[in-house]
C-alpha positions as CSV (number, residue, x, y, z in Angstrom):
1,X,-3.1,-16.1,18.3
2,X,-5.6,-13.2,18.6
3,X,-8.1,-13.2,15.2
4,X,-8.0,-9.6,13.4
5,X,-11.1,-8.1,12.8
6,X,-11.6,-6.8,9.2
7,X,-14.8,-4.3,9.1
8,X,-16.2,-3.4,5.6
9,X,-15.9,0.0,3.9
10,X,-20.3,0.4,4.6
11,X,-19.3,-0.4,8.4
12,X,-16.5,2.6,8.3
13,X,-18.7,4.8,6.0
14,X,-21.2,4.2,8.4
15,X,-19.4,5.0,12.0
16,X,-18.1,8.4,9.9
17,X,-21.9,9.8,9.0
18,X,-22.4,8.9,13.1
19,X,-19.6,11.3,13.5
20,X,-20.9,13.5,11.7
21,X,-23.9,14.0,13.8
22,X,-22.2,15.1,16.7
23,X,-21.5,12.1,18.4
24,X,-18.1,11.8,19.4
25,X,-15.6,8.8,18.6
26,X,-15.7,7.6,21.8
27,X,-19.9,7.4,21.6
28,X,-19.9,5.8,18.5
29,X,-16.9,3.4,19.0
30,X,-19.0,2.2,22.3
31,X,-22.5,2.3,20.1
32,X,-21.1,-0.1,18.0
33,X,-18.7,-2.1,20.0
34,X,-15.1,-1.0,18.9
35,X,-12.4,0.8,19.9
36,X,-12.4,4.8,20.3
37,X,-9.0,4.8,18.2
38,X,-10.8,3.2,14.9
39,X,-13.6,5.6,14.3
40,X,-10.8,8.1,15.0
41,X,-8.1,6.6,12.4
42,X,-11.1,6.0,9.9
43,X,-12.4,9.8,10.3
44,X,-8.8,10.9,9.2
45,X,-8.6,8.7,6.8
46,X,-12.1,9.7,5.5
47,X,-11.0,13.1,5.7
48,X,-7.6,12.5,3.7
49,X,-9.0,10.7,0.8
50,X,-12.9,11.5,0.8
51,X,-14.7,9.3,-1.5
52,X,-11.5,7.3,-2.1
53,X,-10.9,6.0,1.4
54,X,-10.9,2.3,2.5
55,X,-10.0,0.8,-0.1
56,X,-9.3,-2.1,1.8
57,X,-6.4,-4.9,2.5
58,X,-3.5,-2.1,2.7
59,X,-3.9,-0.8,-0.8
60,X,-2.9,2.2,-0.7
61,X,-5.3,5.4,-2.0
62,X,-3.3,6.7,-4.9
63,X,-4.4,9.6,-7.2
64,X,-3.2,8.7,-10.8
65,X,-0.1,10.5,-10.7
66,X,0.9,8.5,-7.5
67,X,0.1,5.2,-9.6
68,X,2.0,6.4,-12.9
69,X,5.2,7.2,-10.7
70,X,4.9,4.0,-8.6
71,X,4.5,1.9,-11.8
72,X,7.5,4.0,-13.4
73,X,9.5,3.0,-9.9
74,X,8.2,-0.7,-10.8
75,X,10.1,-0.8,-14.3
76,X,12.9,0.9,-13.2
77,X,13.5,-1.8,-10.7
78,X,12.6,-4.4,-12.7
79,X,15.3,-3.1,-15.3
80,X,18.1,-2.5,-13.0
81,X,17.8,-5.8,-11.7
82,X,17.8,-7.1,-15.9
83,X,20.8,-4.8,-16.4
84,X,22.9,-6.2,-13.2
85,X,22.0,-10.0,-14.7
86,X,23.1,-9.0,-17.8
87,X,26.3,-7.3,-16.5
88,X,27.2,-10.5,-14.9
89,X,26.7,-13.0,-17.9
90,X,29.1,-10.5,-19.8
91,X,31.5,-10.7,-16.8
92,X,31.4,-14.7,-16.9
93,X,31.7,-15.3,-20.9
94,X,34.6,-12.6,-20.8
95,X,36.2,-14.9,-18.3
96,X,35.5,-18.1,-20.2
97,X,36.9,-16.0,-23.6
98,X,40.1,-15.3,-22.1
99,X,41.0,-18.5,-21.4
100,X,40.8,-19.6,-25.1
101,X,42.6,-16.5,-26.4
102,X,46.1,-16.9,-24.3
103,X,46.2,-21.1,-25.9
């Protein structure tokens, strides 16, 4: 099994102001021992997000009408999944009712 490496948001921050001096992502991928594509992926993530970027472990970079929707999405979910349990309980004690009505 190959062992991800996990490189800190000072590490990233860091190979973007090299960048920034001119040096292309292949130079500074090589100055610091990575691969061409990270420096790349992390510049356009730098450049998506600014200040905001690499948050770290997937999270994703939300401005706080992203996180009001997503926790909106979150109850609605959680709701609908309430309101099919509840759905069913009346479904099973209308059975059960029946029974005792037609005796």
């Amino acid at each position: 099994m190959k062992i991800r490496k996990k490189y800190d948001k000072e590490f990233k921050e860091m190979a973007i102001s090299l960048l920034n001096t001119g040096k292309t992502a292949k130079d500074v991928a090589a100055d610091l021992g990575i691969k061409p594509y990270l420096v790349s992926r992390w510049k356009r993530e730098y450049i998506k997000h600014g200040s905001g970027s690499f948050s770290g472990n997937g999270r994703a970079n939300l401005n706080e009408e992203q996180k009001q929707i997503a926790e909106l999405k979150k109850e609605l979910r959680e709701t609908q999944i309430e309101r099919d349990i509840l759905k069913k309980a009346v479904g099973i004690f209308s059975k059960g009712d029946s029974k005792y009505m037609n005796s």
